[in-house]
N, C-alpha and C positions, 0 to 999 in steps of 0.2 A: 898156727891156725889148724882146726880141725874141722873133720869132714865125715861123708859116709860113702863108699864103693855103691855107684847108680851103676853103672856094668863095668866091664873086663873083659877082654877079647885076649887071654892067653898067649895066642897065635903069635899076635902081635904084641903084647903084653902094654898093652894102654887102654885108657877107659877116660871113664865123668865120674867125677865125685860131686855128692851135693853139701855143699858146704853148711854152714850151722844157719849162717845167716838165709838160706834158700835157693842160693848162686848155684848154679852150676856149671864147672869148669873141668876142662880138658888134661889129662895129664899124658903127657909122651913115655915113652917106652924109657927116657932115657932117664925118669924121674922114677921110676919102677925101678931099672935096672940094678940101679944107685941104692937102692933099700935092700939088696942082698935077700929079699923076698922071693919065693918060689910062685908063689900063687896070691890072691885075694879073693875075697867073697863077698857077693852082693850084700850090703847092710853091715858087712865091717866097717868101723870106723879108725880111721888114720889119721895120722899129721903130717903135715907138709910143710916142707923146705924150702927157700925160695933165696935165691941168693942175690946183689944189692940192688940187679937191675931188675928185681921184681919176676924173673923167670921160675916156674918150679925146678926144683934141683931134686930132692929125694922124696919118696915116701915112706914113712914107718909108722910101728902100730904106736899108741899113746906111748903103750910101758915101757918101749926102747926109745935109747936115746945116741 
């Protein structure tokens, strides 16, 4: 599934992404964490992870896998 960065709070390193379908949903620090990512930017677009109980797990950019 993919998405776009609606904000990022660094600090804490979690945000809202707004999903393709219009959703917008939360992602925790620990799903950032897990992407080996330093930063994100508003209107980046990422994919998301989610593992089998449906939680986010990572975030990355499309071209990484």
């Amino acid at each position: 599934m993919q998405g776009t960065v609606a904000t990022f709070d660094p600090q804490l390193r979690c945000g809202t992404l707004l999903l393709d379908d219009g959703t917008e949903v939360e992602f925790p620090a620990t799903a950032f964490d897990a992407s080996g990512l330093r930063l994100l930017r508003l209107g980046q677009r990422v994919r998301i992870e989610h593992d089998d109980a449906g939680r986010m797990t990572r975030i990355t950019l499309p071209t990484f896998h």
